[in-house]
PATOR-843792 format. One line per field, with one value per atom (N, C-alpha, C): residue number from 1; residue in one letter; atom name; x, y, z. Coordinates in nm, 3 decimals, always signed. Layout:
num NUM  ...
residuo A  ...
atomo CA  ...
xx X  ...
yy Y  ...
zz Z  ...
! end
This chain:
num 1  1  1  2  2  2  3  3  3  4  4  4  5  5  5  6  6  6  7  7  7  8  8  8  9  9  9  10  10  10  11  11  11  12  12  12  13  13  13  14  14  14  15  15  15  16  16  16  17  17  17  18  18  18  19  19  19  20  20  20  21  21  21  22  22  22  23  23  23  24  24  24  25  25  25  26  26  26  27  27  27  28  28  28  29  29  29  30  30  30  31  31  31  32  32  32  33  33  33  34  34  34  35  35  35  36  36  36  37  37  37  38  38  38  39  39  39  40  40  40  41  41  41  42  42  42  43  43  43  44  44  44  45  45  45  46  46  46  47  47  47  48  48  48  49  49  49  50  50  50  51  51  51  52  52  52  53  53  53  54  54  54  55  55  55  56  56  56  57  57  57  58  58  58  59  59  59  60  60  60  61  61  61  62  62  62  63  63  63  64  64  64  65  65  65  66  66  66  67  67  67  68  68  68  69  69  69  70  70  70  71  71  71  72  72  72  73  73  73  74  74  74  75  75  75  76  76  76  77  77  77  78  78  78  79  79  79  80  80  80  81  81  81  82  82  82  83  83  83  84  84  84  85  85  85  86  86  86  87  87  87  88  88  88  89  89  89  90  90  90  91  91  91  92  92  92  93  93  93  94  94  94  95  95  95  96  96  96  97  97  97  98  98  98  99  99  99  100  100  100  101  101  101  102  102  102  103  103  103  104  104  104  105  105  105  106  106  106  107  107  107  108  108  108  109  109  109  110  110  110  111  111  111  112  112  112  113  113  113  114  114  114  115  115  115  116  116  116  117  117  117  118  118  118  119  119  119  120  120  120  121  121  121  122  122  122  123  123  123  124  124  124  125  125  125  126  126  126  127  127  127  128  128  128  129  129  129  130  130  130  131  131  131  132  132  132  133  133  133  134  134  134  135  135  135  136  136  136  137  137  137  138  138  138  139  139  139  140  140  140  141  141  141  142  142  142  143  143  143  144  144  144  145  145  145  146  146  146  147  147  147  148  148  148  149  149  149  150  150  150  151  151  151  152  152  152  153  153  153  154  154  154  155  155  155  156  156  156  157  157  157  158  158  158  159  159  159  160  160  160  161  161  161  162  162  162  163  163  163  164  164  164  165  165  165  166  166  166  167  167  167
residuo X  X  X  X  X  X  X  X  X  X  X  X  X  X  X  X  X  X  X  X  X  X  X  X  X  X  X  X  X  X  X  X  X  X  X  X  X  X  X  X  X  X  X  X  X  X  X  X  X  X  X  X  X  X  X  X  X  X  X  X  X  X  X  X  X  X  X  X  X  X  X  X  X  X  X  X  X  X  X  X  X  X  X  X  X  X  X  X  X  X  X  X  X  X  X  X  X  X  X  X  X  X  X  X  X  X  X  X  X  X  X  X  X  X  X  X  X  X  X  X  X  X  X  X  X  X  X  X  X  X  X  X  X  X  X  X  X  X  X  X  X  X  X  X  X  X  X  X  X  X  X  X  X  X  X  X  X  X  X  X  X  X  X  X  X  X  X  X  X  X  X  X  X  X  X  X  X  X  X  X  X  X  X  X  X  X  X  X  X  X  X  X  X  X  X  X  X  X  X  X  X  X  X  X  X  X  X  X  X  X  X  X  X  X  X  X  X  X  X  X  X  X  X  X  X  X  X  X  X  X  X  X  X  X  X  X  X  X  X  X  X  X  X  X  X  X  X  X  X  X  X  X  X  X  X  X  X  X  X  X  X  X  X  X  X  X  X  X  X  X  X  X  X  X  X  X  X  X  X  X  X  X  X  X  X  X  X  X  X  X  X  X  X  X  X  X  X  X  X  X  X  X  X  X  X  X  X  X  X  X  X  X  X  X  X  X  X  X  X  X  X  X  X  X  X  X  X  X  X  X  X  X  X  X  X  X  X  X  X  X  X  X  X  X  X  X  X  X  X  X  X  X  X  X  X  X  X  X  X  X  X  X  X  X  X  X  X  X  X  X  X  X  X  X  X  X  X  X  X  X  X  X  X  X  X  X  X  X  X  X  X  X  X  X  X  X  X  X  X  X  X  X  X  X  X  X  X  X  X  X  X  X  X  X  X  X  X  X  X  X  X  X  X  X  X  X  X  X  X  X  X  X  X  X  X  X  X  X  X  X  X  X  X  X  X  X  X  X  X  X  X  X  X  X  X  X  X  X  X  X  X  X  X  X  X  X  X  X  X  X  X  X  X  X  X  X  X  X  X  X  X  X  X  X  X  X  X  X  X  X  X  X  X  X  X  X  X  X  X  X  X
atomo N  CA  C  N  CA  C  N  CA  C  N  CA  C  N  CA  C  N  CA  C  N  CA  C  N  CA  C  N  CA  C  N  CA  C  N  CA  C  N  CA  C  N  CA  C  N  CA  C  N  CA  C  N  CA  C  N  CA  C  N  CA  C  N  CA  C  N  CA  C  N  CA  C  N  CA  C  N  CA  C  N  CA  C  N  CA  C  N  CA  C  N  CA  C  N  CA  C  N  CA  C  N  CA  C  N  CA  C  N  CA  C  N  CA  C  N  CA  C  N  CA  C  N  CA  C  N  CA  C  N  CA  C  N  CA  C  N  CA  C  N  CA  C  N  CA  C  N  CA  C  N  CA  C  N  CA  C  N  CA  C  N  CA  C  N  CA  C  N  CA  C  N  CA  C  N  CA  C  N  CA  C  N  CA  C  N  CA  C  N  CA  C  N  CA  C  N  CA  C  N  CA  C  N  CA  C  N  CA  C  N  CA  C  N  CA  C  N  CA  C  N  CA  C  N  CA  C  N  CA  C  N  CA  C  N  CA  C  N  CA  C  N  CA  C  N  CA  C  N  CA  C  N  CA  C  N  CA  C  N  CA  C  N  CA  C  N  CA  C  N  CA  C  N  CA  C  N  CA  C  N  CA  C  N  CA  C  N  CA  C  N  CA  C  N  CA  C  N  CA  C  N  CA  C  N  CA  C  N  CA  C  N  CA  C  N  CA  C  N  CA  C  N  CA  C  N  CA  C  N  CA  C  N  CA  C  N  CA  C  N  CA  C  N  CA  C  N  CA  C  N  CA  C  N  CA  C  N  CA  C  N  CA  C  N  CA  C  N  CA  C  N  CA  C  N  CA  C  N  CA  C  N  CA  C  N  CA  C  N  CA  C  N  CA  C  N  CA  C  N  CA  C  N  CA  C  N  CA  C  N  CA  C  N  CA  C  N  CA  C  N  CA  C  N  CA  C  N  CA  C  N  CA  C  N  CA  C  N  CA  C  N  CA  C  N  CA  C  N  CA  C  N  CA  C  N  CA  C  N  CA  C  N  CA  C  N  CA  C  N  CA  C  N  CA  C  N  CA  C  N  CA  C  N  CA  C  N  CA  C  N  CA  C  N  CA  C  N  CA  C  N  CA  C  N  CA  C  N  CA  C  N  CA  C  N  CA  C  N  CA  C  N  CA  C  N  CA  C  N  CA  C  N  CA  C  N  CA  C  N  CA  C  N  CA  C  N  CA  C  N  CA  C  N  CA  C  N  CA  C  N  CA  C  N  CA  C  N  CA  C  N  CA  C  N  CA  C  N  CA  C  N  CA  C
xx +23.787  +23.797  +23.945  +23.957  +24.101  +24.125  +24.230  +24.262  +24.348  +24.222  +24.249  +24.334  +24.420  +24.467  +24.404  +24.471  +24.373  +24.474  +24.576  +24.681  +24.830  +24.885  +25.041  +25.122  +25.189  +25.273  +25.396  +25.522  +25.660  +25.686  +25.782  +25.897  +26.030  +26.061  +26.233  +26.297  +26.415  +26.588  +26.545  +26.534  +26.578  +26.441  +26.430  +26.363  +26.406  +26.312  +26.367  +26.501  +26.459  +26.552  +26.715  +26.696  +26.825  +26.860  +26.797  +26.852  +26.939  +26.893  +26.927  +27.086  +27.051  +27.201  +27.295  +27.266  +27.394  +27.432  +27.354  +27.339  +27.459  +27.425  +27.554  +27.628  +27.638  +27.761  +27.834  +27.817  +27.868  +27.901  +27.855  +27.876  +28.025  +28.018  +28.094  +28.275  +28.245  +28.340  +28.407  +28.297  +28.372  +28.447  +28.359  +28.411  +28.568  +28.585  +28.718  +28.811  +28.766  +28.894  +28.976  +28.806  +28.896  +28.891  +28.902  +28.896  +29.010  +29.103  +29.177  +29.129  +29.048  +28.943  +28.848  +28.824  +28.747  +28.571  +28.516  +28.376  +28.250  +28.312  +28.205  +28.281  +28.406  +28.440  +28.367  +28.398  +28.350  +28.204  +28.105  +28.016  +27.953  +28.038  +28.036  +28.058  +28.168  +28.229  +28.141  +28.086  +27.960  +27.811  +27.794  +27.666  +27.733  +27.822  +27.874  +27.889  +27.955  +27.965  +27.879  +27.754  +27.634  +27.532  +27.531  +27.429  +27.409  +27.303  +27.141  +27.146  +27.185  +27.153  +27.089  +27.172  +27.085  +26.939  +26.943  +26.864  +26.676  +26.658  +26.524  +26.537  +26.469  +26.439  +26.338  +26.265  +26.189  +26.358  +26.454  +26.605  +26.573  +26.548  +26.564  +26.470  +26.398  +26.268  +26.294  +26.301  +26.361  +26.225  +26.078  +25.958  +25.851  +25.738  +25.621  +25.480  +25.383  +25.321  +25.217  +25.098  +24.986  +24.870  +24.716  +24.608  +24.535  +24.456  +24.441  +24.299  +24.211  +24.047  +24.046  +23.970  +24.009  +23.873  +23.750  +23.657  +23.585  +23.542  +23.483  +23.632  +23.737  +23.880  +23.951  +24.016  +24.094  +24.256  +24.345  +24.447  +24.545  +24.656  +24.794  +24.892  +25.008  +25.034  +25.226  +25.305  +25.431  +25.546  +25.588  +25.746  +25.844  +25.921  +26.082  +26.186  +26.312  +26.438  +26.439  +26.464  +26.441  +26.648  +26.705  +26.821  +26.952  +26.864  +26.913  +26.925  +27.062  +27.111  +27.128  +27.199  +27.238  +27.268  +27.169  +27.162  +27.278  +27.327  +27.415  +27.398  +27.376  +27.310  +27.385  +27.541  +27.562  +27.611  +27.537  +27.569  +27.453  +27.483  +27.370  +27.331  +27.336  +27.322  +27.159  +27.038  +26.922  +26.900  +26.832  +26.793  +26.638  +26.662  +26.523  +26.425  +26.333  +26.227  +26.085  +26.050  +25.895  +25.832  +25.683  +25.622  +25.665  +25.650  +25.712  +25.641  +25.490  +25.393  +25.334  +25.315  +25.265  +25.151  +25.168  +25.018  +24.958  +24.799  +24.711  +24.683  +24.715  +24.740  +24.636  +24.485  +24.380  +24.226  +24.137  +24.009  +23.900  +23.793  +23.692  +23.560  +23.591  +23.520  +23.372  +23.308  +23.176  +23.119  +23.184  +23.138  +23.163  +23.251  +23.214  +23.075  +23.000  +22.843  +22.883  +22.964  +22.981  +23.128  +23.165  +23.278  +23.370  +23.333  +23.435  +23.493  +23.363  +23.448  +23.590  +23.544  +23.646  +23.788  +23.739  +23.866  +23.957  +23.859  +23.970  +24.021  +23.956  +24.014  +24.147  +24.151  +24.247  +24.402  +24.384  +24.490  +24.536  +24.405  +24.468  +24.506  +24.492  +24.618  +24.726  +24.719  +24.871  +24.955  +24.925  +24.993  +25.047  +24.974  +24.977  +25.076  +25.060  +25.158  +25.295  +25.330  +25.439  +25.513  +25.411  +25.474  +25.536  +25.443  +25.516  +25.589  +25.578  +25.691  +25.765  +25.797  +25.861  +25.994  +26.072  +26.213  +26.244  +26.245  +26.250  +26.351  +26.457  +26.516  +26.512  +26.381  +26.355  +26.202  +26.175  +26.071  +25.937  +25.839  +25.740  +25.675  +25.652  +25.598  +25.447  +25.338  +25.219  +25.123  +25.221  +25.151  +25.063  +25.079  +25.020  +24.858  +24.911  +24.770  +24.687  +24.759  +24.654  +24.574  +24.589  +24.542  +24.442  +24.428  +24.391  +24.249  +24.296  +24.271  +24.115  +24.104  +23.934  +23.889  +23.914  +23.800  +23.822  +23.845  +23.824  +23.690  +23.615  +23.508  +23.496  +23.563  +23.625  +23.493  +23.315  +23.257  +23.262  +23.284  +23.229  +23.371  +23.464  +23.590  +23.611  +23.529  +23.590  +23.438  +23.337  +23.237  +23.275  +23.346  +23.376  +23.510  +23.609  +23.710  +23.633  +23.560  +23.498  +23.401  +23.324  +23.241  +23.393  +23.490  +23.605  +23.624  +23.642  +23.699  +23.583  +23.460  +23.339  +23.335  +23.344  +23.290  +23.342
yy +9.188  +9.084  +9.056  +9.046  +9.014  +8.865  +8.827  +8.697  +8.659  +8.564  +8.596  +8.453  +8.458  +8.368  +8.286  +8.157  +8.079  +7.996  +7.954  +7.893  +7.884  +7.885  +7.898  +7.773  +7.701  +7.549  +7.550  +7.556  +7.618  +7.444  +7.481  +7.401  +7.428  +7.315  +7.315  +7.277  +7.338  +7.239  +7.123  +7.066  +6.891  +6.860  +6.738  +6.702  +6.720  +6.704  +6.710  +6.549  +6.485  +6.402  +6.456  +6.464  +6.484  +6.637  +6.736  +6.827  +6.787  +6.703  +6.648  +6.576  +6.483  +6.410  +6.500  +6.663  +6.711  +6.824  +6.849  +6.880  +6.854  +6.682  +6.623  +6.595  +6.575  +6.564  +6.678  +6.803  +6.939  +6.954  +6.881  +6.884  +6.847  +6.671  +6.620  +6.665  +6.733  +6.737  +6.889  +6.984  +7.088  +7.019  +6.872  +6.823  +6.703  +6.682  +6.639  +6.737  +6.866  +6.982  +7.046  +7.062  +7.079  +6.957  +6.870  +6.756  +6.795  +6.898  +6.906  +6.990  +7.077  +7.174  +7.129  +7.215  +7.146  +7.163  +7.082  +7.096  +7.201  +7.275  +7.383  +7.495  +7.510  +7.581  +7.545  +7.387  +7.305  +7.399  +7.324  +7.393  +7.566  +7.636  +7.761  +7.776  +7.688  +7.672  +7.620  +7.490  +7.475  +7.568  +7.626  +7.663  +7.799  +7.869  +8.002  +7.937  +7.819  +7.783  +7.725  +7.677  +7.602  +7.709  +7.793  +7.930  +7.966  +8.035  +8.013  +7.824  +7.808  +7.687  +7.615  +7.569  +7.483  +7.497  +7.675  +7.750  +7.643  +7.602  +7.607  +7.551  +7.468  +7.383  +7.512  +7.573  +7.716  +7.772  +7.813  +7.881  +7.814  +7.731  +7.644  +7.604  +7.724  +7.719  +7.802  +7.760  +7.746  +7.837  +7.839  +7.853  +7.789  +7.801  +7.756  +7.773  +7.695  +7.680  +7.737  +7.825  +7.875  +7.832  +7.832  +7.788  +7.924  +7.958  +8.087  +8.030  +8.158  +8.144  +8.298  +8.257  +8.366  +8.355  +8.390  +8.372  +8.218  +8.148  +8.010  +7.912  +7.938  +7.870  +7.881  +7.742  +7.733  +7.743  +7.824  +7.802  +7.750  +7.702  +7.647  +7.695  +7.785  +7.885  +7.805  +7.787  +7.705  +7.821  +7.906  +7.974  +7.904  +7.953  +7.870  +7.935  +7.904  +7.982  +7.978  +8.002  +7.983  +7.972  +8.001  +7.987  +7.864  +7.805  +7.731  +7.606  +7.546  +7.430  +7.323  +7.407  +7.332  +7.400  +7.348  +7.455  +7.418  +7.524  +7.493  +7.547  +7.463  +7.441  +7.600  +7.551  +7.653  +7.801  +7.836  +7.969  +8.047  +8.184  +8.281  +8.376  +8.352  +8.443  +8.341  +8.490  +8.412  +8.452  +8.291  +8.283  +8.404  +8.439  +8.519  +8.437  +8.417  +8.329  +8.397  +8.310  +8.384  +8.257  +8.313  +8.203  +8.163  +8.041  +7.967  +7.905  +7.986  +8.000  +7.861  +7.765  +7.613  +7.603  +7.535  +7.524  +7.417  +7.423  +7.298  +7.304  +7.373  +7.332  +7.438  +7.416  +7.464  +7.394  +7.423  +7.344  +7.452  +7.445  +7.511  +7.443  +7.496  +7.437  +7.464  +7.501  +7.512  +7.359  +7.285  +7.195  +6.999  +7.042  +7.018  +7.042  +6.867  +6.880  +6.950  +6.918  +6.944  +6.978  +7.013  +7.055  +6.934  +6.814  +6.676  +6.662  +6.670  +6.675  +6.816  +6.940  +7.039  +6.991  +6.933  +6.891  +6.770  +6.672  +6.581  +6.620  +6.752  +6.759  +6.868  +6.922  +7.011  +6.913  +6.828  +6.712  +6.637  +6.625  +6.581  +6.655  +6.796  +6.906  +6.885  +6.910  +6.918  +6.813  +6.712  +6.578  +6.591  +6.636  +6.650  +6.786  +6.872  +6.964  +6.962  +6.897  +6.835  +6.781  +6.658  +6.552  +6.665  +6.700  +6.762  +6.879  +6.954  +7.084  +7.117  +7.030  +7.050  +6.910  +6.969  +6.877  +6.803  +6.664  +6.575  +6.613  +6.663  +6.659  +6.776  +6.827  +6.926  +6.885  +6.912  +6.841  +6.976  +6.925  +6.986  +6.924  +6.987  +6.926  +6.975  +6.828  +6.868  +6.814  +6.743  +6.690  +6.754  +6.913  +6.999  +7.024  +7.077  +7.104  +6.984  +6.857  +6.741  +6.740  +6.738  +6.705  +6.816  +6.905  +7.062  +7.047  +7.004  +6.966  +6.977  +6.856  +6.777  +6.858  +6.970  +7.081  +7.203  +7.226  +7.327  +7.374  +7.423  +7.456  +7.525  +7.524  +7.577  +7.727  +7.594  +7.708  +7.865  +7.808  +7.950  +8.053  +7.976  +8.063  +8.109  +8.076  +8.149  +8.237  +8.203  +8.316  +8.418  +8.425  +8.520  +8.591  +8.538  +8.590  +8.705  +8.655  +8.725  +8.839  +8.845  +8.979  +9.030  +8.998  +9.078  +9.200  +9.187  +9.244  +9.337  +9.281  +9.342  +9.468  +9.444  +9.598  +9.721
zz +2.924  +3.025  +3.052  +3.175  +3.231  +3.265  +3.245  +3.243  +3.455  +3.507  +3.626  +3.679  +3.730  +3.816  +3.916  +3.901  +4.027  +4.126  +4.096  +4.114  +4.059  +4.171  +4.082  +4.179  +4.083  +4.082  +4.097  +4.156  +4.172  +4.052  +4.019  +3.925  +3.979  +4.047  +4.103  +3.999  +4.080  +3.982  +4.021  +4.143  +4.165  +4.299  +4.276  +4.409  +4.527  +4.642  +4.816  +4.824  +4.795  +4.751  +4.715  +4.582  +4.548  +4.577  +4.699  +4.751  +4.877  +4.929  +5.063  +5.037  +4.968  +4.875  +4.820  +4.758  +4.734  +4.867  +4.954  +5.051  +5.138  +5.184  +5.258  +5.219  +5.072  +4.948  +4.997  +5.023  +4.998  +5.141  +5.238  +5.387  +5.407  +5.392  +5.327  +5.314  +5.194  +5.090  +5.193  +5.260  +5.363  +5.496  +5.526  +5.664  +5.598  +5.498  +5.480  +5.451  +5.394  +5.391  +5.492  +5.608  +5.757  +5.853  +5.805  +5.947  +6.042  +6.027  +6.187  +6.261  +6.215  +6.288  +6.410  +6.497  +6.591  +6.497  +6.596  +6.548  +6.534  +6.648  +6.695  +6.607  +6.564  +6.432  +6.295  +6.307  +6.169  +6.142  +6.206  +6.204  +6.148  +6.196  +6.179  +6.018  +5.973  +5.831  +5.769  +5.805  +5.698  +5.701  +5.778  +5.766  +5.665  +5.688  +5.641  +5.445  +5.451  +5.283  +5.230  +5.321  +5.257  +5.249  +5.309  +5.275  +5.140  +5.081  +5.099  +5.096  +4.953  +4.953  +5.007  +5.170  +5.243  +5.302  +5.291  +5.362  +5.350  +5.233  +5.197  +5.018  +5.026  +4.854  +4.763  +4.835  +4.728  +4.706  +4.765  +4.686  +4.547  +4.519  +4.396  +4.290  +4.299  +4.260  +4.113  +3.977  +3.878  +3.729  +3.779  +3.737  +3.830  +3.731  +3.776  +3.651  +3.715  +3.658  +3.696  +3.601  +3.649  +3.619  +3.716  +3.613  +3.624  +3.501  +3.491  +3.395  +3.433  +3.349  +3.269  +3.153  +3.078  +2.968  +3.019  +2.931  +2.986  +2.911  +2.909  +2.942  +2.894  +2.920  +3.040  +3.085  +3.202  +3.159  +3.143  +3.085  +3.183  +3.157  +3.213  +3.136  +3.146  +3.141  +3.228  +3.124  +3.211  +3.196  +3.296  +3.302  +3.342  +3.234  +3.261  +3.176  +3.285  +3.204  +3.060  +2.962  +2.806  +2.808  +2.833  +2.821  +2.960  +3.005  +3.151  +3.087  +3.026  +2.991  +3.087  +3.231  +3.328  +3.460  +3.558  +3.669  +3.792  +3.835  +3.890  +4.087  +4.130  +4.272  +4.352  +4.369  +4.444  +4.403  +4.290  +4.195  +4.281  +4.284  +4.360  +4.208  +4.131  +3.951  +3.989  +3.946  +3.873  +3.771  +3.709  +3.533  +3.582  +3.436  +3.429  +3.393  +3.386  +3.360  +3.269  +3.149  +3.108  +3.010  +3.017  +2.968  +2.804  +2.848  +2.717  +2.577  +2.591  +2.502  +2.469  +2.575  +2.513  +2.490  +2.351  +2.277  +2.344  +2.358  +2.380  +2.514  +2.595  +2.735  +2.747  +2.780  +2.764  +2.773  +2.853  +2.794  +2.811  +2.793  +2.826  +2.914  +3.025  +3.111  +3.152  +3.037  +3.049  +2.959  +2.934  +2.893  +2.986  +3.101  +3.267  +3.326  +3.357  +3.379  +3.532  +3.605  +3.741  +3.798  +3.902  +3.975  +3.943  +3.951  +3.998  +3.849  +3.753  +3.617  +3.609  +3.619  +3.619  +3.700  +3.817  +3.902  +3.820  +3.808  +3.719  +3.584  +3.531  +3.395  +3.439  +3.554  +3.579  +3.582  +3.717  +3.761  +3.618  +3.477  +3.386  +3.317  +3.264  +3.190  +3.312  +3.442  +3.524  +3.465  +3.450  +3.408  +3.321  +3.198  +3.088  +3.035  +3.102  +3.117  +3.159  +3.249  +3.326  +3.222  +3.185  +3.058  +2.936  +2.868  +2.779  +2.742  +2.877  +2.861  +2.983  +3.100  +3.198  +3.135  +3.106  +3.128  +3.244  +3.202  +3.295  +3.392  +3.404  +3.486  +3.599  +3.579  +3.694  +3.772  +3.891  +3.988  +4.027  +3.990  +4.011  +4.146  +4.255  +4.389  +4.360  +4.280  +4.283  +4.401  +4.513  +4.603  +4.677  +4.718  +4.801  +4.717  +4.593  +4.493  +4.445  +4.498  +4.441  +4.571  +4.706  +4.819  +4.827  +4.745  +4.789  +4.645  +4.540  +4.427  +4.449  +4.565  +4.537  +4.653  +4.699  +4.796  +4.717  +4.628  +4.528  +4.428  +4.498  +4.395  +4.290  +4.230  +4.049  +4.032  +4.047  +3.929  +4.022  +4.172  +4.302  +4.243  +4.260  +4.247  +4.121  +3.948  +3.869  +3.862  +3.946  +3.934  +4.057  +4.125  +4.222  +4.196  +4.076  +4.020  +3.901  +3.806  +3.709  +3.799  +3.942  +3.970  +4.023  +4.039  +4.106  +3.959  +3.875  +3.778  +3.681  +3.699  +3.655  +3.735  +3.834  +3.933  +3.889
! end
């Protein structure tokens, strides 16, 4: 039996928030170096020294998190740099990333009377996962997968993952 994927969770360096804030910080700090420059140069200068960076908040996408079925078990499954002390926004070097072997982060979901139980026990390992092996100072955007969360029919999709791999 193969251990099948069902979802995967990105883990940023920083929130949309504090991307935006070092963003114009970095705008900023280019538009006081050339303030005798005209603008339609300026311009040219920041987009050329804010590249990738500004490009997109996934640039900054640091790991992630997976939910994965593997038998009667739903696993959660967290990658992350193992060596990334302190990430540094406008560096183009990437950390390598691999799973970081967390215990507990697991249930077996044949003991879910129905779908709504599986769903809330999922949103509660995410939580629970977050809490104890994502370092606070990096941002997991679970807003997309919570909204998505409660139209997920768990038992259709890990019985149509398991005839995928039988055949």
């Amino acid at each position: 039996m193969i251990m099948t994927q069902l979802v995967l969770i990105p883990v940023y360096a920083f929130s949309e928030k504090v991307f935006k804030q070092r963003y114009e910080k970095s705008v900023q700090a280019i538009r006081n170096k050339y303030s005798s420059i005209p603008e339609n140069i300026l311009q040219e200068i920041i987009d050329y020294e804010t590249f990738p960076q500004r490009s997109t908040l996934l640039n900054h996408v640091i790991g992630y998190i997976t939910i994965s079925v593997f038998g009667n078990d739903m696993y959660f499954d967290v990658y992350l740099p193992l060596k990334l002390k302190r990430y540094i926004w406008t560096s183009r070097q990437r950390n390598f990333i691999q799973n970081i072997l967390a215990n507990g982060t697991h249930f077996n979901y044949t003991f879910c009377k129905n779908n709504k139980e599986i769903q809330d026990k999922v949103v509660d390992m995410i939580n629970l996962v977050i809490k104890e092996h994502i370092p606070s100072r990096f941002f997991v955007d679970t807003r997309s997968f919570f909204r998505l969360n409660c139209n997920i029919d768990y038992y259709n999709l890990i019985k149509s993952a398991k005839e995928d791999f039988t055949m």
